[in-house]
N, C-alpha and C positions, 0 to 999 in steps of 0.2 A: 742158171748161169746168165750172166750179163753181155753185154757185145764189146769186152775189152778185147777179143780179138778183131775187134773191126781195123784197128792198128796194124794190125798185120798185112790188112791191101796196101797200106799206105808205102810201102817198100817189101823187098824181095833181092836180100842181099845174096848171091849167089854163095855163101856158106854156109846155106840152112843145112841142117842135119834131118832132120827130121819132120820139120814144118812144111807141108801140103799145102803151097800156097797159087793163086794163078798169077800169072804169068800177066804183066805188065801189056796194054794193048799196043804199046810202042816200043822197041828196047830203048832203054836208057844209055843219055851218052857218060860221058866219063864224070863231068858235074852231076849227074843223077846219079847216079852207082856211089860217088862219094856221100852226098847227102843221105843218100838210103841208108849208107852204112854207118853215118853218125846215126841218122834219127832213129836206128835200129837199135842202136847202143842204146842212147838215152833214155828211147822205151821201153827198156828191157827186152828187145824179142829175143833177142839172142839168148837171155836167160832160161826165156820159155822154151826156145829151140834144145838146151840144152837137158831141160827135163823133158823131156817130150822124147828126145832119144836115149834119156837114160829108161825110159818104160819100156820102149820099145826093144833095147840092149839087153836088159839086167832083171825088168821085172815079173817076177814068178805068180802073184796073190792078186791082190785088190790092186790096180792102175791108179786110182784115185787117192788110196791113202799114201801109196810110191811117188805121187805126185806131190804131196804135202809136207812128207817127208825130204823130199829133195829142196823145197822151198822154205825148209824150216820152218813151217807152221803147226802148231798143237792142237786140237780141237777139244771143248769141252762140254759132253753133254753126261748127263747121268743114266744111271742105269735103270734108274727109277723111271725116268723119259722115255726109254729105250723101248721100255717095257706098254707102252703105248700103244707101240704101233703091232697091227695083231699078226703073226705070222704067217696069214695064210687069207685068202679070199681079196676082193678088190678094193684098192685102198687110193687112196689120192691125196697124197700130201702135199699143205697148201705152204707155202713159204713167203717172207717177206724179202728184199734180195738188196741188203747193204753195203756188200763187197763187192758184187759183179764177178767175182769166181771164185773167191775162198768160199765163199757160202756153198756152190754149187759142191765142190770138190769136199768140201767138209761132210754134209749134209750123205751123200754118195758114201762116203768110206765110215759113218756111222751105219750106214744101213746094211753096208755087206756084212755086219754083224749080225745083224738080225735074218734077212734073206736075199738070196740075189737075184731074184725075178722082177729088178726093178727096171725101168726106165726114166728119163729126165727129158722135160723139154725143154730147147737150149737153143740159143744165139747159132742159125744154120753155119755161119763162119767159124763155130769151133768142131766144124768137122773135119778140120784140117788137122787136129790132135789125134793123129796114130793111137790106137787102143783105148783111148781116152770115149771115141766118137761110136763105140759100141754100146753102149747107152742110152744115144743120145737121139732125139726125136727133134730135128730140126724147124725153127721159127725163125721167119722175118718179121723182126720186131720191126721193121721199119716201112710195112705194108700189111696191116692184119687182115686185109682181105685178101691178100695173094692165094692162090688158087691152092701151092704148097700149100700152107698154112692149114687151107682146108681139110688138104690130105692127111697131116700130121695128125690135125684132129682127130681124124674119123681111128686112123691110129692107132691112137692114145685110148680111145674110147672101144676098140675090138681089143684093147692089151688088159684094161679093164674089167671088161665082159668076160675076159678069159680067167677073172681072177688074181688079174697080176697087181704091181703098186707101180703109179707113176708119181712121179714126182715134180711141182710148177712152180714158177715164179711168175704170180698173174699179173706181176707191173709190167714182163718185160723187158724191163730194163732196171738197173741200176740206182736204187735211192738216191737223191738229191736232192737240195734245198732250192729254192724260187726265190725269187725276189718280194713275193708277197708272205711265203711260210719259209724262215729260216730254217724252221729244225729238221732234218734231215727225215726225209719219208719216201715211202711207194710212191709211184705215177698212181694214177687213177686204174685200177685194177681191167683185166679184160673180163667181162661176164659170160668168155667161153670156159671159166673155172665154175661153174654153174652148171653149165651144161656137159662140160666130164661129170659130173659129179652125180649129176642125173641121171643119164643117159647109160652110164658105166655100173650106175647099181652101188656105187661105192663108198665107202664109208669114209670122213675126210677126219684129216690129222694136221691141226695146226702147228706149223714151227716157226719159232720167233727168232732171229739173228740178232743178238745185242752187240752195238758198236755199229762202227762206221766209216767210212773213207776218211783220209785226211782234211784237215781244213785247206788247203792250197785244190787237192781238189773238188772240192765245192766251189769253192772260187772260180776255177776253171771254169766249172762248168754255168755257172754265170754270166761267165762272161765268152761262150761258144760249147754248144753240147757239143760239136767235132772236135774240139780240145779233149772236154771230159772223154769222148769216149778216146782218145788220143791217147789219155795217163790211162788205162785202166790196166794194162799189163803191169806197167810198172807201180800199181795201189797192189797189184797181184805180189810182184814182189819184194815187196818193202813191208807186208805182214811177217819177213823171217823174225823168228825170235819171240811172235805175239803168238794168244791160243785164242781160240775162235770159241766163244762159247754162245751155247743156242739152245733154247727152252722147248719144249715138244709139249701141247698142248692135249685135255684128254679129247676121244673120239667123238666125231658129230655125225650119228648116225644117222639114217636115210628117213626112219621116224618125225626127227627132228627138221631134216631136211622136207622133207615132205609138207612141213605147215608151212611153208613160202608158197608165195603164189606169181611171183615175179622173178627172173633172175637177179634180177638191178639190185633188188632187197636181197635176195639169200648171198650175192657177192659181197653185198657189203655186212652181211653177216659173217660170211668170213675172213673178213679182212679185218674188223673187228676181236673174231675169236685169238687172230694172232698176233694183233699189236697190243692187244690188254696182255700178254705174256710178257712185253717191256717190263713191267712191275715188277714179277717175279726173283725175289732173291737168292742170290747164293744161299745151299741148305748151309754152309758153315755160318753163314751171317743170321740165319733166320728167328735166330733163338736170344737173341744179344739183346741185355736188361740195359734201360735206361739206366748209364751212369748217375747221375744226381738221386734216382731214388734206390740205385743198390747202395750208392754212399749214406742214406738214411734209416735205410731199413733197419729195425730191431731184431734179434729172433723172436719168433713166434714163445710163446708161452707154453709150458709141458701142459697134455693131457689134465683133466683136473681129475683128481680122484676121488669127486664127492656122486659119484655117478647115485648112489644111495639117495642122496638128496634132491637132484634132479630126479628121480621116481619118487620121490615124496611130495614133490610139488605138483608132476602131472596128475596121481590118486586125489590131490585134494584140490584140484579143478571141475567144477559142476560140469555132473553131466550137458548143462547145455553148453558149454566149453568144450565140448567134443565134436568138431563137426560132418566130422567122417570118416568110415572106419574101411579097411581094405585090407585083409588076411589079419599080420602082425602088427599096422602098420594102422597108425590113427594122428588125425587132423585136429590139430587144439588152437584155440584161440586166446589169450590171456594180457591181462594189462601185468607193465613191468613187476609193478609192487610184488604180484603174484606167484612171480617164478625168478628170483633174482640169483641162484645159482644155473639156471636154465639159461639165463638173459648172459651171462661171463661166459658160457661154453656156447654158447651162439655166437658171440663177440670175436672167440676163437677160432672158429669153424670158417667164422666168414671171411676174418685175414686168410687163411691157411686156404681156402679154399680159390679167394681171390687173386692171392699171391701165383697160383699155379696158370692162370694164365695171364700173366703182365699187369696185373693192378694190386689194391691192395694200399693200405694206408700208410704204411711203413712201419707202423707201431706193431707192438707184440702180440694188442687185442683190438680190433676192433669195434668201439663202441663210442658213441658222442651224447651229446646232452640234447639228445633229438627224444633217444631210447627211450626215456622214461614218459615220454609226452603218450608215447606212441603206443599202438597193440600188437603184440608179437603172434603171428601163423605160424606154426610149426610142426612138420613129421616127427612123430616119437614111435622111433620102433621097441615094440612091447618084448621082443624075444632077446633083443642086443642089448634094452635100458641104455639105448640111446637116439640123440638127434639125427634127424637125416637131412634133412633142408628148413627153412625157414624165407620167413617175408615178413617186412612189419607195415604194419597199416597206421596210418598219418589221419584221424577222420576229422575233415578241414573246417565244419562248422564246430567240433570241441575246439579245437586248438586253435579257432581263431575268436573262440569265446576266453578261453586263458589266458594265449600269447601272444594272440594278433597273428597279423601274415607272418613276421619275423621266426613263427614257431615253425613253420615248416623246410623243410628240411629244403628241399627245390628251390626255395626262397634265395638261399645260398650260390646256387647256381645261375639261375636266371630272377632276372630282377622285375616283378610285378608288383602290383596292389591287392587292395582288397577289391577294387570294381571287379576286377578277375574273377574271383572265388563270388563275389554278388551274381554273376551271370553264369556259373556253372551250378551254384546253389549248394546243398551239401555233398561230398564226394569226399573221396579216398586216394591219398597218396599211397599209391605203390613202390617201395625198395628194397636196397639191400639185399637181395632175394640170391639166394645158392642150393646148390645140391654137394654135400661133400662129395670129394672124387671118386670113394669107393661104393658110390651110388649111381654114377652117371651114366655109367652104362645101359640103366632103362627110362624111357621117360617116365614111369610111371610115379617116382616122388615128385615131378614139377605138377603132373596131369592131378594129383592128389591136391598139392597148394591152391592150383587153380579150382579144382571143386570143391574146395573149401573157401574160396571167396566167393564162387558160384553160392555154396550156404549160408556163407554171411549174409548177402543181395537178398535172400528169399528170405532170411529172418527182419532185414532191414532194408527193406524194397526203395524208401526214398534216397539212397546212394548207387543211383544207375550211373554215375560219371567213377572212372576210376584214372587217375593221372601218376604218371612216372617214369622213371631216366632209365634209357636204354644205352646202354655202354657201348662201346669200340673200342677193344683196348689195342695196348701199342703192339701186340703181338704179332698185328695183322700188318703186310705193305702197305704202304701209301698208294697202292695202286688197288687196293681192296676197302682201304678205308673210303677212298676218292669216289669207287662203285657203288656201295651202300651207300652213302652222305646223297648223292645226285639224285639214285633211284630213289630213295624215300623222300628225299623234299621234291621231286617232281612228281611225287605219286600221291603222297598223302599230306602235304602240306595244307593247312586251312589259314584264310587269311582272317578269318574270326577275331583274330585275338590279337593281330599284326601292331596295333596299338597299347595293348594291355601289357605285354610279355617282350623283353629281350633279352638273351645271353650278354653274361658278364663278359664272360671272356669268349667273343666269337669264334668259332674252328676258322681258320683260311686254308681250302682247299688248296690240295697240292696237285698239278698234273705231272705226274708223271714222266720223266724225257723220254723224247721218241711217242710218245703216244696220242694215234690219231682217237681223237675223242669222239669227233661222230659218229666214227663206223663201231668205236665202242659202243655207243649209244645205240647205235642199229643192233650190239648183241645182248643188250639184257633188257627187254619192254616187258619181263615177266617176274616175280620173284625165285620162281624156277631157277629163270635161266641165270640171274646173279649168284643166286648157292651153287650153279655148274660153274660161274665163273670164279666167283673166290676160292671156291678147293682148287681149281686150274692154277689162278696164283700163286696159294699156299700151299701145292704142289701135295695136295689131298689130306692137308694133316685138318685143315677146319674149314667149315664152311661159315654162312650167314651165322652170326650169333643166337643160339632157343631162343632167347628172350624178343630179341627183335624180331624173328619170325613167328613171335605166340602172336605178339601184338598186332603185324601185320593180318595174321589171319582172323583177329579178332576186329578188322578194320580198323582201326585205331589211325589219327588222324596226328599229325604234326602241330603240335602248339605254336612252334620258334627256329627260328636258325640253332643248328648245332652249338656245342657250348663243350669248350675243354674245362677241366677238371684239373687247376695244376696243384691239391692235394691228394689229388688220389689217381696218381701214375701220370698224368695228362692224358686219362684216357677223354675220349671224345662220346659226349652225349645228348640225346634226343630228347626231348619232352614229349611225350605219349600221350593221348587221352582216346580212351577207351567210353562207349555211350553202348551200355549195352541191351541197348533197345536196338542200335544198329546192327548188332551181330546176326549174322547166319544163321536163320530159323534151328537148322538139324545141330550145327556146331553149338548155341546154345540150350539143346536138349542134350547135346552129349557130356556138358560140364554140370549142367544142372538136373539134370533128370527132366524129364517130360512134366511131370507133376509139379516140380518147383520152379519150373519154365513157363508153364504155365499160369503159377498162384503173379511170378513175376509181372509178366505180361498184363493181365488182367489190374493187376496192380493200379497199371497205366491206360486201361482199357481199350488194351488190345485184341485184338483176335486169338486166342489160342488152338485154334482149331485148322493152324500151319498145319504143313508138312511134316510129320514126325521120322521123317526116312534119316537113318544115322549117316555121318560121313564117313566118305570112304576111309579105311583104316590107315593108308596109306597120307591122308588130309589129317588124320589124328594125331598119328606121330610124327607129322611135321609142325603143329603146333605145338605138340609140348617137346 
């Protein structure tokens, strides 16, 4: 809660109903008792006074949703959100605080749904609210060291320890803009939300309030915070008619909390966790195809039904065209010529497959005048006599013996030479790369493609560089794309190449409204923590994209600024290059085997006499 009842000292018209107010140090003459009683109107107390004893009169259930309801205000949170916060044990949810009392009030009568053993710390002047102020854990925002304050603390921090949920708003007080930062945010957080959080054992729950007070008052409060805090009853009621909607972030538990070593940093850890929920869209909107390429798209192409003949081409692929076998399920490598009813239902597979989440060429099949240049990787499941995933390989010293640079497919996206490809030497374009849907379920077809370029490498050791585009598609917010795009070019960005290489069409980040970027930045310094944060965004349906997470784990390095794609969805793409002499001693024994890891290694005349310890399993299935 905010201190819009700070308004409330400001007068004390002897008609209050129900508002517990003190008593003026002087009485007022007749000129005072008038003014009181206009600036009472004008700031709505009167209004407040009037729900305040309709709680008091009438109300049977929750105070706070009776409170909302007599204000006319809706709230909107899901239940998917709801389901967040855990029913039981000590919880501490963190808030941002844009309204100065619809949030508090909202916030309150979402949770008597869930359990009422909660408490709020709140603006000590709104304990003049009859039944309202049983809840409520008073603060003088306007002395945080006051000795109160301390007490609430400790408080707050025994209601915790007992198991309970309290509920904060660490600015304070009431969003507003500056004169330096117009867009409307928190005060600087108090880092006693660090120390509940600690101290309490508790597990924290980010909530994000989208929207904001009016423009008149921001204004206000520009130009006197005693004005702003002046309007805030009346911002209280002048919400009738609007629904308050508020995103509930997933749990940060005490594990996590635990690797701060400073309050200063874990507060701004979570002040972070809850203004990156700004991004977060309506579930009704989350799914919505760019109009321009639903206006293009063709349908997909029926099933082919020479599946006969796609097994006739894998049987008359050389055994060394096999490069890896696992149960039913085997790893082929082949040039177009070789398998060209294979190369049409790979074409198919990879529209159909692409199209399912926001990309996708538009056409029926996907396939370019790249294909033929190119080598096709492929799962062929032997029990189904069918494809499972696929990858084609680009190998840069053929095709630039052919085609020149113009033959590669990246070529298309970002704009280099041949010095490029002179100083990487021979190497392998990586794309196109899918798992049909009814495979996605395990990693194990991507973990197969990958040990099967792992066997290409040991049959053809002078191709240690592998290069290739890592997608964003539009599926994801602009508040998820903005996440990934920052964290990988300030993590794996090389300036190697900063003269060789540019995107055609540069991405221009979007920030987000409402979103404080640094304290963003404070929450994802890990790739961890950005796949906690994109499923928080996209409200758990996806996190980081496999592909961009293989590569990161194979250290893979930034060639170029991002690069939209406006033939293929406008998804947004990375230039990858993978050295896989840099990878991960064990990670590189788990793709290649120990034996062809080593023939690698040695190749370059390496030590192979690393580390042979496997990674942990859980490091496995997050790379493929």
């Amino acid at each position: 809660m905010a201190q819009w009842s700070c308004t409330l000292m400001l007068v004390k018209p002897p008609t209050f109903r129900a508002l517990e107010l003190p008593s003026p140090k002087k009485p007022l003459g007749l000129l005072g008792r008038i003014c009181a009683r206009i600036g009472a109107r004008l700031l709505s107390v009167y209004k407040i006074d009037d729900v305040s004893a309709s709680i008091v009169e009438r109300c049977k259930t929750c105070p706070h949703q009776h409170a909302l309801e007599q204000l006319h205000i809706d709230w909107e949170i899901t239940a998917s959100d709801l389901e967040q916060i855990p029913e039981n044990g000590p919880v501490l949810l963190v808030c941002n605080h844009p309204y100065g009392g619809a949030d508090g009030l909202v916030i309150c009568a979402a949770l008597n749904k869930v359990r009422q053993d909660f408490s709020i710390l709140t603006n000590y002047l709104l304990m003049s609210l009859p039944k309202l102020r049983d809840s409520y854990l008073p603060l003088n925002p306007f002395d945080e060291n006051a000795a109160d304050n301390r007490r609430t603390l400790k408080t707050a921090i025994k209601r915790l320890k007992e198991g309970q949920l309290v509920i904060t708003f660490p600015a304070g007080e009431v969003s507003r803009s500056t004169w330096r930062k117009w867009s409307v945010t928190d005060a600087p957080w108090s880092q006693s939300v660090a120390t509940m959080a600690i101290r309490g054992n508790a597990t924290v729950i980010p909530v994000y309030f989208h929207g904001h007070n009016s423009l008149a008052f921001q204004l206000a409060g520009l130009i006197s915070p005693t004005m702003r805090t002046a309007l805030l009853a009346r911002q209280l009621v002048n919400k009738a008619g609007r629904s308050i909607r508020a995103s509930i972030g997933r749990p940060i538990t005490q594990e996590k909390i635990a690797e701060f070593t400073d309050r200063e940093t874990l507060t701004e850890y979570f002040r972070g966790r809850v203004y990156m929920l700004s991004g977060r869209r309506r579930e009704s909107d989350a799914s919505v195809s760019p109009p321009a390429q639903a206006a293009r798209t063709n349908p997909l192409l029926p099933e082919i039904t020479v599946a006969d003949r796609c097994a006739d081409e894998v049987m008359a692929l050389s055994e060394r065209q096999r490069l890896v076998d696992s149960g039913n399920l085997s790893v082929y490598l082949a040039k177009s010529r070789q398998i060209p009813n294979i190369l049409h239902e790979i074409g198919r597979l990879r529209e159909m497959t692409f199209r399912c989440v926001g990309e996708g060429t538009g056409n029926d099949v996907d396939l370019d005048q790249f294909d033929r240049a190119y080598r096709h990787l492929f799962v062929w499941n032997h029990d189904e006599q069918e494809i499972v995933g696929a990858y084609r390989l680009g190998l840069s010293d053929e095709i630039m013996r052919m085609r020149g640079v113009k033959g590669l497919y990246t070529w298309t996206l970002f704009d280099f030479d041949k010095r490029l490809l002179e100083t990487l030497g021979p190497a392998v374009e990586l794309g196109r790369s899918f798992i049909r849907p009814e495979y996605q379920r395990s990693f194990k077809p991507l973990m197969l493609l990958w040990r099967g370029i792992a066997r290409f490498i040991t049959l053809k050791p002078k191709y240690r560089y592998f290069f290739g585009v890592v997608s964003i598609s539009n599926e994801y917010s602009a508040a998820s794309k903005r996440l990934m795009t920052d964290f990988v070019s300030s993590t794996c960005m090389v300036n190697d190449y900063e003269n060789l290489i540019r995107p055609r069409n540069p991405h221009q980040p979007k920030q987000p409204q409402h979103w404080d970027l640094e304290s963003v930045r404070h929450a994802c310094s890990e790739l961890q923590d950005v796949e906690e944060l994109v499923r928080d965004i996209e409200n758990g349906k996806q996190g980081v994209p496999i592909l961009m997470k293989q590569y990161l784990k194979l250290n893979a390095k930034l060639m170029s600024m991002f690069n939209v794609d406006k033939e293929f969805s406008d998804v947004i793409d990375g230039l990858m290059l993978v050295d896989f002499l840099d990878v991960d001693r064990r990670i590189l024994n788990w793709y290649f085997g120990k034996e062809d890891a080593g023939v690698f290694l040695r190749h370059y005349g390496r030590d192979d006499e690393e580390t042979s310890e496997m990674p942990p399993s859980d490091e496995i299935s997050a790379t493929a």
